[in-house]
C-alpha positions in Angstrom: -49.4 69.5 -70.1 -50.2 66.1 -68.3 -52.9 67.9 -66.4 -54.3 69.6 -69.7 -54.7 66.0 -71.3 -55.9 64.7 -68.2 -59.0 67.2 -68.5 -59.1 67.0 -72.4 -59.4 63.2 -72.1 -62.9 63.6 -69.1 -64.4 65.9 -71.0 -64.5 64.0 -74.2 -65.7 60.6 -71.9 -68.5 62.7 -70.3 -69.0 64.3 -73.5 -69.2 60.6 -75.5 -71.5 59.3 -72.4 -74.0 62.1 -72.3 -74.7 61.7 -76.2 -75.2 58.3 -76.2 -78.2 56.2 -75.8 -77.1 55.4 -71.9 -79.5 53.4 -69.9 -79.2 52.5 -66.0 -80.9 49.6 -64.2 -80.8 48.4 -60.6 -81.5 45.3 -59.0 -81.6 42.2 -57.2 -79.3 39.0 -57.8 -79.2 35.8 -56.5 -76.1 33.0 -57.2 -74.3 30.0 -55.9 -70.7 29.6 -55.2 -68.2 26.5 -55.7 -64.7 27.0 -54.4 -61.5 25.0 -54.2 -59.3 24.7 -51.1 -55.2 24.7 -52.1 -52.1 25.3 -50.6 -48.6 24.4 -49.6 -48.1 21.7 -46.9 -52.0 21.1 -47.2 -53.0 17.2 -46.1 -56.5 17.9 -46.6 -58.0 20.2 -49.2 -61.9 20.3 -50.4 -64.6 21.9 -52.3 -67.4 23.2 -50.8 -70.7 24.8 -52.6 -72.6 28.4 -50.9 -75.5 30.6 -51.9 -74.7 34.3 -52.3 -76.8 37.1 -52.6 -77.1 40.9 -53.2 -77.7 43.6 -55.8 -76.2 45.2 -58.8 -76.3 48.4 -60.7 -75.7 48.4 -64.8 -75.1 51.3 -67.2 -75.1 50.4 -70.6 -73.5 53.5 -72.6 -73.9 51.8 -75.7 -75.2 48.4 -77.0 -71.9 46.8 -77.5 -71.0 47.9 -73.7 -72.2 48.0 -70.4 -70.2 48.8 -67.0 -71.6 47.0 -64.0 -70.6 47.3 -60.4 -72.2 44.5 -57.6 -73.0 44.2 -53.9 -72.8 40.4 -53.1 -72.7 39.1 -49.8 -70.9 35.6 -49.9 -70.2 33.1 -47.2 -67.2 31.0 -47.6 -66.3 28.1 -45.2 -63.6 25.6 -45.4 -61.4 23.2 -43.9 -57.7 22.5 -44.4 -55.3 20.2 -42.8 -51.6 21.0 -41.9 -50.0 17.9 -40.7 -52.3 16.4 -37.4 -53.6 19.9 -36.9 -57.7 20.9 -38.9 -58.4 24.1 -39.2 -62.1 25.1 -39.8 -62.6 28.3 -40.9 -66.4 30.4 -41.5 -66.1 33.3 -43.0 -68.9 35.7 -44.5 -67.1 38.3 -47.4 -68.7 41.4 -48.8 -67.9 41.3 -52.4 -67.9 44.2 -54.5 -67.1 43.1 -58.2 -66.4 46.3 -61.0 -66.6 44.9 -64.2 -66.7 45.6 -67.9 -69.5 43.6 -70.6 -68.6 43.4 -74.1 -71.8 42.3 -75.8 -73.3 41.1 -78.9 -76.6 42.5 -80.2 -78.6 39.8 -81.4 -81.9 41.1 -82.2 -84.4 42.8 -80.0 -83.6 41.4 -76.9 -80.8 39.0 -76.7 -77.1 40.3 -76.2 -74.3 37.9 -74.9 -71.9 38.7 -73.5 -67.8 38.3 -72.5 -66.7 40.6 -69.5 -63.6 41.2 -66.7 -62.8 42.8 -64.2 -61.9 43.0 -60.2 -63.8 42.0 -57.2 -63.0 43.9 -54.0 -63.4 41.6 -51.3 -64.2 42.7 -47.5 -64.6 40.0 -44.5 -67.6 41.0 -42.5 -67.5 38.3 -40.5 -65.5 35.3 -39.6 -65.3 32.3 -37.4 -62.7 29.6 -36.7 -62.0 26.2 -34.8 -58.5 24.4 -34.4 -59.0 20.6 -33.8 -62.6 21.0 -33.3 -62.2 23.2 -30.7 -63.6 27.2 -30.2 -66.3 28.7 -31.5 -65.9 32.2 -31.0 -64.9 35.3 -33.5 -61.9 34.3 -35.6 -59.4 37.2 -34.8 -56.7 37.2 -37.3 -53.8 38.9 -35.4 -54.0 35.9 -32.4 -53.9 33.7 -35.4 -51.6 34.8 -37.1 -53.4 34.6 -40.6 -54.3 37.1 -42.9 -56.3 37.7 -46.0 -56.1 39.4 -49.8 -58.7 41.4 -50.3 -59.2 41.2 -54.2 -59.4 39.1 -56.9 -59.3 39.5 -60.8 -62.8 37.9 -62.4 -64.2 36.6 -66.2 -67.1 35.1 -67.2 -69.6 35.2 -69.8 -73.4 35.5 -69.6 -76.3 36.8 -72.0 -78.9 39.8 -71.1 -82.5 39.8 -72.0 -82.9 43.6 -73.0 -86.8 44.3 -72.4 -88.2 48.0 -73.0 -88.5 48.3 -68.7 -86.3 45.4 -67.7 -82.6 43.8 -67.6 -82.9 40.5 -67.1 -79.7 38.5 -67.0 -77.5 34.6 -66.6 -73.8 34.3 -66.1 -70.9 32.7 -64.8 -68.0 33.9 -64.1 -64.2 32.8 -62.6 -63.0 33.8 -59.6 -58.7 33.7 -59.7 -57.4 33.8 -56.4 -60.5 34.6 -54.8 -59.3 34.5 -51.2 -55.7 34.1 -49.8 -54.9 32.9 -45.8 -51.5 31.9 -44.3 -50.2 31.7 -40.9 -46.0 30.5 -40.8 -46.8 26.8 -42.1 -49.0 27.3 -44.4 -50.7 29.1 -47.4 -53.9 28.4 -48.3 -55.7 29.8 -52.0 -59.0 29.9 -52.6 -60.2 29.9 -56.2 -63.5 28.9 -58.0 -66.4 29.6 -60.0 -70.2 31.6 -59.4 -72.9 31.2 -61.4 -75.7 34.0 -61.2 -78.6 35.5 -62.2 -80.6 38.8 -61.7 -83.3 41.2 -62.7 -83.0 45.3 -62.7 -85.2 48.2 -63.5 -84.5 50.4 -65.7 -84.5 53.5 -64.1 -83.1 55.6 -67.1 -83.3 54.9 -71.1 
């Protein structure tokens, strides 16, 4: 029975998305990061600023909704302080936010826009220094540190809707964007990205 509804409940989705007026556009976007440094025990926290960068994909079943998935390569560096001891930590993310637009027709062209949803978060690379000194790849097991990997996101933006173009501004909030802790510390980082991009439309 679960398996029945299961298939009833597909079918009707694909059935809903292939009768509507779908459109798909792909593209580049461009943004800049601000992030806050927290934690527990924490003598010296921060915020620090970063250029991100990347593309996106948007299908826009309907007016009112669009689903959008990203590809956003973000660097992320910070320091903390744990007692006498600094830790100085580079790190470049791959960032892979799924998200869901709720927007407002407004005329032709203009449709703002509310939207949530998760951002999958993968360390490409990363870099670290204790007290200034080493330089060298940042390995997390002779650290003892780890990461989260994921973070819930919402913003608002608006989307200029052109016959061949999506052209669009945002901002969004990042909650928990990134979590390290070794055994005397946790550290949180949170903050905010504001963004822009431009995609073709390659169906409409």
């Amino acid at each position: 029975m679960k398996k029945n509804l299961i298939t009833v409940t597909l079918l009707f989705c694909f059935g809903i998305c292939a009768t509507a007026q779908s459109e798909l556009s792909i593209g580049p976007k461009l943004g800049v990061n601000t992030w806050k440094v927290e934690g527990n025990k924490l003598t010296q926290e921060g915020r620090y600023y970063r250029a991100n960068y990347g593309a996106f994909i948007n299908f826009e079943p309907w007016e009112f909704l669009s689903l959008q998935a990203e590809g956003l390569i973000t660097k992320r560096d910070f320091d903390f302080k744990v007692e006498n001891v600094l830790y100085q930590i580079e790190t470049t993310f791959l960032d892979i936010p799924l998200m869901a637009k709720l927007r407002l027709p407004l005329g032709e062209t203009l449709r703002p826009y509310l939207y949530g949803g998760y951002s999958y978060n993968f360390v490409v690379k990363q870099k670290g220094r204790i007290n200034g000194v080493g330089d060298n790849d940042f390995i997390v097991e002779d650290n003892d540190f780890y990461k989260t990997s994921g973070n819930p996101i919402l913003g608002f933006g608006v989307d200029f809707d052109t016959e061949n173009f999506l052209i669009f501004l945002d901002g969004r909030y990042n909650i928990k964007n990134s979590e390290f802790s070794n055994s005397s510390a946790e550290v949180t980082i949170s903050g905010t990205m504001i963004s822009a991009g431009i995609g073709y439309k390659l169906a409409k």
